[in-house]
C-alpha positions as a LaTeX table, in Angstrom:
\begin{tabular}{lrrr}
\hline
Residue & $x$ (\AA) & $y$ (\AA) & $z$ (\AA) \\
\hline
Unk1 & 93.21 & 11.59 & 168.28 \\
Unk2 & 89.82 & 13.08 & 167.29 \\
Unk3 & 87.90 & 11.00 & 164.07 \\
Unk4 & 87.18 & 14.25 & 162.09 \\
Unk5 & 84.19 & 13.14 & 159.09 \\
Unk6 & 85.21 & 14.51 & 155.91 \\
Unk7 & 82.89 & 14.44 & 152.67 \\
Unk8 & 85.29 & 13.35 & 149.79 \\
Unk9 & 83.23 & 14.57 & 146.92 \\
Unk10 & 80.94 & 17.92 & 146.78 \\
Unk11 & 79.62 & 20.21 & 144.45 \\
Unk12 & 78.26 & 23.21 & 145.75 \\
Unk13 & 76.67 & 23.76 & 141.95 \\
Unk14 & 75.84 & 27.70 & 142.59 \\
Unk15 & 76.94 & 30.30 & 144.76 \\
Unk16 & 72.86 & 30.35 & 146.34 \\
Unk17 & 73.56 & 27.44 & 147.33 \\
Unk18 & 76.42 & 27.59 & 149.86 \\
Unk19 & 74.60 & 28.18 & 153.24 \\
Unk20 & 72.02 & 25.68 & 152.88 \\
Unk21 & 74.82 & 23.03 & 151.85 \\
Unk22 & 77.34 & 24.18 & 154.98 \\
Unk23 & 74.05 & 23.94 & 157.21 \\
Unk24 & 73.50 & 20.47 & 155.92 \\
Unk25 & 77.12 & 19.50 & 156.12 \\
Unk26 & 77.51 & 21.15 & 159.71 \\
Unk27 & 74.21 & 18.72 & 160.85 \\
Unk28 & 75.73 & 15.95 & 159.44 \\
Unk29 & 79.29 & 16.00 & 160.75 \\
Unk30 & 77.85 & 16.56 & 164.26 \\
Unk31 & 76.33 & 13.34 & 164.06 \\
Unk32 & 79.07 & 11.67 & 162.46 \\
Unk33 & 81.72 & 13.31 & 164.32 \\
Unk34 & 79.71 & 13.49 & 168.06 \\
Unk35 & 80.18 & 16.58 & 168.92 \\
Unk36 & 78.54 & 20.17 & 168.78 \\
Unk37 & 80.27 & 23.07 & 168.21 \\
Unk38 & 84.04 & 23.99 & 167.15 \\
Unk39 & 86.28 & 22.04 & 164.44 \\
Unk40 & 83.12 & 19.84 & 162.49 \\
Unk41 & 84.52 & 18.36 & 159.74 \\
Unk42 & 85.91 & 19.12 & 155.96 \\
Unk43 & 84.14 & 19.30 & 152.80 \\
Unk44 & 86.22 & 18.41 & 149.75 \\
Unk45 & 85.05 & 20.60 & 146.42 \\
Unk46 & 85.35 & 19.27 & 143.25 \\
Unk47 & 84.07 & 21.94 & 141.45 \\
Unk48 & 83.23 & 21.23 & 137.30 \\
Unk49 & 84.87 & 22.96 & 134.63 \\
Unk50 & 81.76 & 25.33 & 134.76 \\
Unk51 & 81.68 & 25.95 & 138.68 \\
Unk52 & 83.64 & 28.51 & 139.71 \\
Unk53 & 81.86 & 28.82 & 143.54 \\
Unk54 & 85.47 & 28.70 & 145.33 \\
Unk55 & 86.74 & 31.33 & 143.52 \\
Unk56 & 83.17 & 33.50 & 144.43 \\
Unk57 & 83.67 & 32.82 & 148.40 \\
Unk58 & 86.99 & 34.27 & 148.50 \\
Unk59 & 85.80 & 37.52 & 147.33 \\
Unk60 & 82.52 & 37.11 & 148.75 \\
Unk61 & 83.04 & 35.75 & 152.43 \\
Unk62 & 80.03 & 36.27 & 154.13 \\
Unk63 & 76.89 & 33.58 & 153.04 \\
Unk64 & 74.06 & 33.34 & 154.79 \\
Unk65 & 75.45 & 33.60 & 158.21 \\
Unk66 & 78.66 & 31.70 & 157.62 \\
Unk67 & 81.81 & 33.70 & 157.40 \\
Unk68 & 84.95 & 32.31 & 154.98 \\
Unk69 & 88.24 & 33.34 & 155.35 \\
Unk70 & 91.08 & 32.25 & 154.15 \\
Unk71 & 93.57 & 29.50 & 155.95 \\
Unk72 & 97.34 & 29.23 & 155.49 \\
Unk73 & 97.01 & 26.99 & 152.12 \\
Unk74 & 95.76 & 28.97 & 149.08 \\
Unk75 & 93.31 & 25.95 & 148.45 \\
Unk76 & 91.64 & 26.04 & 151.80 \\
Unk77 & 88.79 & 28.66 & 153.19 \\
Unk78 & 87.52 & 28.06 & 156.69 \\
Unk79 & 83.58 & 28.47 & 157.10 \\
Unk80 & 82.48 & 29.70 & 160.24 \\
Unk81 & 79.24 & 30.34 & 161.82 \\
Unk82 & 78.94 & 30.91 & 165.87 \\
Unk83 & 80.62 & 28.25 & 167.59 \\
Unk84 & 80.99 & 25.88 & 164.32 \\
Unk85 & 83.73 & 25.60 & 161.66 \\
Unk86 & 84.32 & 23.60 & 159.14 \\
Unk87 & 87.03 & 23.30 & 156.12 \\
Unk88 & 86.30 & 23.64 & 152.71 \\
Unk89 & 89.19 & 22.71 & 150.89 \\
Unk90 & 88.82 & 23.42 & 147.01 \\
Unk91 & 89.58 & 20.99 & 144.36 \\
Unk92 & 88.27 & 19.79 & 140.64 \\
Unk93 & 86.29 & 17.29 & 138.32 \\
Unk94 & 87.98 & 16.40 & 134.95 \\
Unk95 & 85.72 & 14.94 & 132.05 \\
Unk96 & 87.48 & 12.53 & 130.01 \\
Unk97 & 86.81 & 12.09 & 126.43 \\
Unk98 & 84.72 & 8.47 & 127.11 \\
Unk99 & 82.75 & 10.16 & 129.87 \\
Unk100 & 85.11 & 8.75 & 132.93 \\
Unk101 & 85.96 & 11.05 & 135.56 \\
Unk102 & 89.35 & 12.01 & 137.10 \\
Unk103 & 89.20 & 14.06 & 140.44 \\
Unk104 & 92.21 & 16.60 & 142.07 \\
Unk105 & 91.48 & 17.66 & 145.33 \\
Unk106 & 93.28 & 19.62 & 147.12 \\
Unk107 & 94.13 & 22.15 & 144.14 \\
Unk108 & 92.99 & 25.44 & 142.61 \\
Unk109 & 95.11 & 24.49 & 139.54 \\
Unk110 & 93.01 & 23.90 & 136.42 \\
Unk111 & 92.62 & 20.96 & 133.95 \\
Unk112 & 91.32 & 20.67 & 130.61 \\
Unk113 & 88.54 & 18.54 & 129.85 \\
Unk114 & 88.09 & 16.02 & 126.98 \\
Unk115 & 91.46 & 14.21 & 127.59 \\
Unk116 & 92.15 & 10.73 & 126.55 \\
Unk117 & 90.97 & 8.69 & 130.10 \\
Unk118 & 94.80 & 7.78 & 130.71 \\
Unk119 & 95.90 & 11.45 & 129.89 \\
Unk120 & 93.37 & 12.94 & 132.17 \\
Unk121 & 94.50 & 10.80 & 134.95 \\
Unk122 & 98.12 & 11.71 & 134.18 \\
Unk123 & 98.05 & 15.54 & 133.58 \\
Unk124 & 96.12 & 15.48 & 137.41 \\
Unk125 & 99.11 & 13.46 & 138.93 \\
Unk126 & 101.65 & 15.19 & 137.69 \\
Unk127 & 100.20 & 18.24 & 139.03 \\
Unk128 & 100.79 & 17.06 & 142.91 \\
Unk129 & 96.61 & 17.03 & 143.59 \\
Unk130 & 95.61 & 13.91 & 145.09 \\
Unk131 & 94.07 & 12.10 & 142.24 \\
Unk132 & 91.31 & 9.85 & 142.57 \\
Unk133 & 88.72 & 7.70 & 140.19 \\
Unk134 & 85.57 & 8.22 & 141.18 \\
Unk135 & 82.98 & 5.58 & 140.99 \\
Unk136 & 79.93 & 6.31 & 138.16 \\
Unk137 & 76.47 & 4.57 & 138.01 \\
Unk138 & 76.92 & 2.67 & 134.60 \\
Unk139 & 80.53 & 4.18 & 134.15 \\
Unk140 & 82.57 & 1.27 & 135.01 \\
Unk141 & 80.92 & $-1.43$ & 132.85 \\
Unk142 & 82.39 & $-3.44$ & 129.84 \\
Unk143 & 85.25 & $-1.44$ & 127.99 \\
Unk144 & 85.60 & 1.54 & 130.09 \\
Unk145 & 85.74 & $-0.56$ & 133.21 \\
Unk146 & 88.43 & $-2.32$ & 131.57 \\
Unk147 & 90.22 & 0.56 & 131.12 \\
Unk148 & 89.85 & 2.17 & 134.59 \\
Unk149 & 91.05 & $-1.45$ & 135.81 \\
Unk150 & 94.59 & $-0.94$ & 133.47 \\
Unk151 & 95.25 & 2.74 & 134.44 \\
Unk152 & 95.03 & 1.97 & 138.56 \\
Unk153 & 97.06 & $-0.82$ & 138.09 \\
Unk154 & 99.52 & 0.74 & 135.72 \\
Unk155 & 100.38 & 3.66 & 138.49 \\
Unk156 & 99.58 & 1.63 & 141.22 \\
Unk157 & 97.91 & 1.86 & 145.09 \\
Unk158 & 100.19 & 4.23 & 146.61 \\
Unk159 & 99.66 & 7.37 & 143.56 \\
Unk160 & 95.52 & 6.54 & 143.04 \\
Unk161 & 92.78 & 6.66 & 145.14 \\
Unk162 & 89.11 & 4.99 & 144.60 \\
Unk163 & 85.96 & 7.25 & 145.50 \\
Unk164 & 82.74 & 5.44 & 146.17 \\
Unk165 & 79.44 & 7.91 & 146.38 \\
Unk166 & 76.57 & 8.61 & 147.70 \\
Unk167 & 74.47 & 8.31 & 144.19 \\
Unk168 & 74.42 & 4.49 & 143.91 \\
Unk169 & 71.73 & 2.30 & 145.38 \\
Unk170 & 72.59 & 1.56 & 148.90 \\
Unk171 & 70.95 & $-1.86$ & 149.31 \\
Unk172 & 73.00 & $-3.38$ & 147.01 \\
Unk173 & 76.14 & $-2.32$ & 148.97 \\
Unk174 & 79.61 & $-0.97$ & 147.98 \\
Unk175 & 80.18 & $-2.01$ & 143.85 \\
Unk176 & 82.04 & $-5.45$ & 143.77 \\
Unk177 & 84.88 & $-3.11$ & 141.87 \\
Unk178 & 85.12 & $-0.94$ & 144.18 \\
Unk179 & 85.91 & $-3.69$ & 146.52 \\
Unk180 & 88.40 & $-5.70$ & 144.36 \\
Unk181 & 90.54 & $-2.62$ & 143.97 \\
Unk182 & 90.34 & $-2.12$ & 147.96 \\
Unk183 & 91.52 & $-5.42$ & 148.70 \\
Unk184 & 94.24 & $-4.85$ & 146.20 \\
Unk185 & 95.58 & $-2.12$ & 148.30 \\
Unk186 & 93.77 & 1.00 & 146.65 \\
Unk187 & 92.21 & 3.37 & 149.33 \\
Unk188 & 88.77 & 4.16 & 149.12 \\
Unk189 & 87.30 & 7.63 & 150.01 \\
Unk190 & 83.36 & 8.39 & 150.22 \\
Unk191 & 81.56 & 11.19 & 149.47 \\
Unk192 & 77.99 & 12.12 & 148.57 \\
Unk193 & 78.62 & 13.62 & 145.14 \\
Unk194 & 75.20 & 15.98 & 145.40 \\
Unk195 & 72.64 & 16.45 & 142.13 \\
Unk196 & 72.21 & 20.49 & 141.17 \\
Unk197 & 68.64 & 19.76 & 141.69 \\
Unk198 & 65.68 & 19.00 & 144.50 \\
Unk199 & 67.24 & 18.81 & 148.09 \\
Unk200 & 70.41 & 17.17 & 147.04 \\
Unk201 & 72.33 & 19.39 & 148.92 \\
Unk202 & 71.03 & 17.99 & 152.56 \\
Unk203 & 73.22 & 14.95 & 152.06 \\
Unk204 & 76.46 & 16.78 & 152.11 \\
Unk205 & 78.71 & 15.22 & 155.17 \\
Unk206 & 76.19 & 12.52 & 155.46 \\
Unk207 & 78.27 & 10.40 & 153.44 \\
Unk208 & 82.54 & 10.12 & 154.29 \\
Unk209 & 85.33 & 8.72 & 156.01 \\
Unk210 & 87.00 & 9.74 & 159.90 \\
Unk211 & 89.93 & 11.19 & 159.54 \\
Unk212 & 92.06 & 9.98 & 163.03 \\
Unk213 & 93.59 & 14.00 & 163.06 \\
Unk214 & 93.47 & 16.54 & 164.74 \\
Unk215 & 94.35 & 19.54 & 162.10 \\
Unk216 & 95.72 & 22.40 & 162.36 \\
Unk217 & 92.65 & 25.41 & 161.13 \\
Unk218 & 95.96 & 27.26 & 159.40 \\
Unk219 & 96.59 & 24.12 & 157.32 \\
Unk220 & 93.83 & 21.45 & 157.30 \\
Unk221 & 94.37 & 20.52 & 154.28 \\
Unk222 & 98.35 & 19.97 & 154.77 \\
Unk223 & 97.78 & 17.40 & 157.36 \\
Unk224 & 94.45 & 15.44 & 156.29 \\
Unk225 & 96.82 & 14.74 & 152.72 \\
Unk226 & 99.58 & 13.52 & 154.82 \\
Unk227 & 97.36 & 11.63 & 156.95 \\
Unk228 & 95.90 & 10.08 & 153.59 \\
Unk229 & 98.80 & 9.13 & 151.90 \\
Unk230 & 100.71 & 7.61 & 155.23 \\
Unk231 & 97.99 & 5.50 & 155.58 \\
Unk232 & 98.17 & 1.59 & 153.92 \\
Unk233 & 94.32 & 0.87 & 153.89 \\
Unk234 & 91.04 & 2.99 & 153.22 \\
Unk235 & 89.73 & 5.27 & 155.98 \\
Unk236 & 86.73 & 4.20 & 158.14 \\
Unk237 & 83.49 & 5.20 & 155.97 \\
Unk238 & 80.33 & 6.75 & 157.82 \\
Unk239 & 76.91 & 6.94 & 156.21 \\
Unk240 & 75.17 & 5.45 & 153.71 \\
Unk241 & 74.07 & 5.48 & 149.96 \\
Unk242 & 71.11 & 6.19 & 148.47 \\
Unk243 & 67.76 & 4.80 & 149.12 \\
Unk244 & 65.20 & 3.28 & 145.91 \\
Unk245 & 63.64 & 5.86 & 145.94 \\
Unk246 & 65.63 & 8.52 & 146.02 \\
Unk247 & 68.36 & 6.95 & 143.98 \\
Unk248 & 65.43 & 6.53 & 140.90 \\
Unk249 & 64.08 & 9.98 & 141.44 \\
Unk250 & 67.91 & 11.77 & 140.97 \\
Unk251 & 68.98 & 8.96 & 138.24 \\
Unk252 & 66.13 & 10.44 & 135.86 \\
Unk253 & 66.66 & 13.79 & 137.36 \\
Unk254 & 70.13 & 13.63 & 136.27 \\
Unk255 & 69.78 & 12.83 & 132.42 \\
Unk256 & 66.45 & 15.35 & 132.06 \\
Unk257 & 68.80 & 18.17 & 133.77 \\
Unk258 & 71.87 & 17.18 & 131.57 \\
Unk259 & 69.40 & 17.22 & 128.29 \\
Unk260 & 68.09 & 20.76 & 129.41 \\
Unk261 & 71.28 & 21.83 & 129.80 \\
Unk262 & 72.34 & 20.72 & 126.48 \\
Unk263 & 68.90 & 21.90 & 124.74 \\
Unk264 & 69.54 & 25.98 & 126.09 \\
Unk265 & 73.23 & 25.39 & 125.14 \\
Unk266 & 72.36 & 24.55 & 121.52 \\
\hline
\end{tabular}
């Protein structure tokens, strides 16, 4: 059984950005992965409301000297460049109302944002995505971390997932949430959760869990969810979080980019 590193949580922001992320991500799941060429790892999308890269590679397969085509599973494209491949497997970000976060992966299906917390969470399980709540710097504190505690515990460890990422401070390790809800049986999957700005993109696959599968390049997405949900206890993570100084550099970065955003929006 082969550990294949998969990236839990990436944005590939704009369609310029593609080859420079699957070059990152290729470099990175080599080292995680120990090996060279062929089957690398997987990249798991969750695109924004206002990202709508998956949808560009299928009519636009050929990026900077990586090739996409489509696998066997309308939510999957294989990327390919010489000897390498690598899935990328799309999925989504939902906004709540509060400013939590609900991800599907595994889906092309679409969600609306703005949803009560609960109803967010809901609407994505009901759709058959695997749903996890992802981890937020300053998201999880007083009221809203009381509510993210009462909707994993109302549908339990077996129909949520956790995701930890790459964006928090890595010398203070893994949040002590995080780590209660692990040891109450909810699975934990990493992933580096890049910024649309700087050189954010290198850490794609740099942060993730070994999947023990070998799967199928028809279907990888088939069996890494069946390997996921058969399993009792959170994947083995690779990588690491962010260093000081990166991690203050993209936490400003993050709240000027939002405001410009806003500001041209206005």
């Amino acid at each position: 059984m082969t550990n294949w590193p998969v990236d839990a949580h990436v944005h590939f922001h704009f369609p310029e950005l593609v080859g420079p992320t699957l070059d990152a991500a290729a470099a990175n799941f080599r080292a995680a992965g120990r090996r060279s060429e062929g089957w690398l790892g997987a990249i798991l999308l969750t695109q924004t409301s206002g990202e709508h890269v998956f949808e560009f590679l299928r009519t636009n397969p050929a990026v900077a000297g990586w090739t996409l085509t489509p696998a066997q599973e309308p939510e999957t494209l294989i990327a390919r460049n010489g000897g390498s491949s690598l899935a990328v497997i799309c999925g989504r970000q939902v906004r709540a109302a509060n400013g939590l976060e609900v991800l599907a992966l595994g889906t092309r299906e679409l969600f609306p944002d703005g949803l009560p917390f609960e109803e967010a969470v809901e609407v994505v399980r009901r759709s058959g995505a695997l749903t996890v709540i992802p981890w937020g710097f300053g998201k999880w504190l007083g009221d809203r971390g009381k509510l993210v505690g009462r909707t994993l515990e109302l549908h339990g460890p077996r129909a949520l997932f956790v995701g930890d990422n790459g964006n928090r401070l890595g010398l203070l390790g893994q949040p002590a949430m995080i780590r209660g809800f692990e040891q109450r049986g909810f699975r934990v999957l990493p992933g580096t959760d890049p910024f649309p700005f700087a050189h954010n993109h290198r850490r794609v696959g740099g942060l993730g869990f070994l999947a023990e599968v070998n799967p199928a390049e028809s279907a990888p997405w088939r069996d890494l969810r069946a390997w996921l949900f058969q399993r009792t206890a959170s994947p083995k993570p690779y990588g690491s979080a962010s260093g000081p100084v990166p991690f203050v550099f993209n936490q400003i970065g993050i709240q000027v980019y939002y405001r410009f955003i806003n500001k041209r929006s206005a």
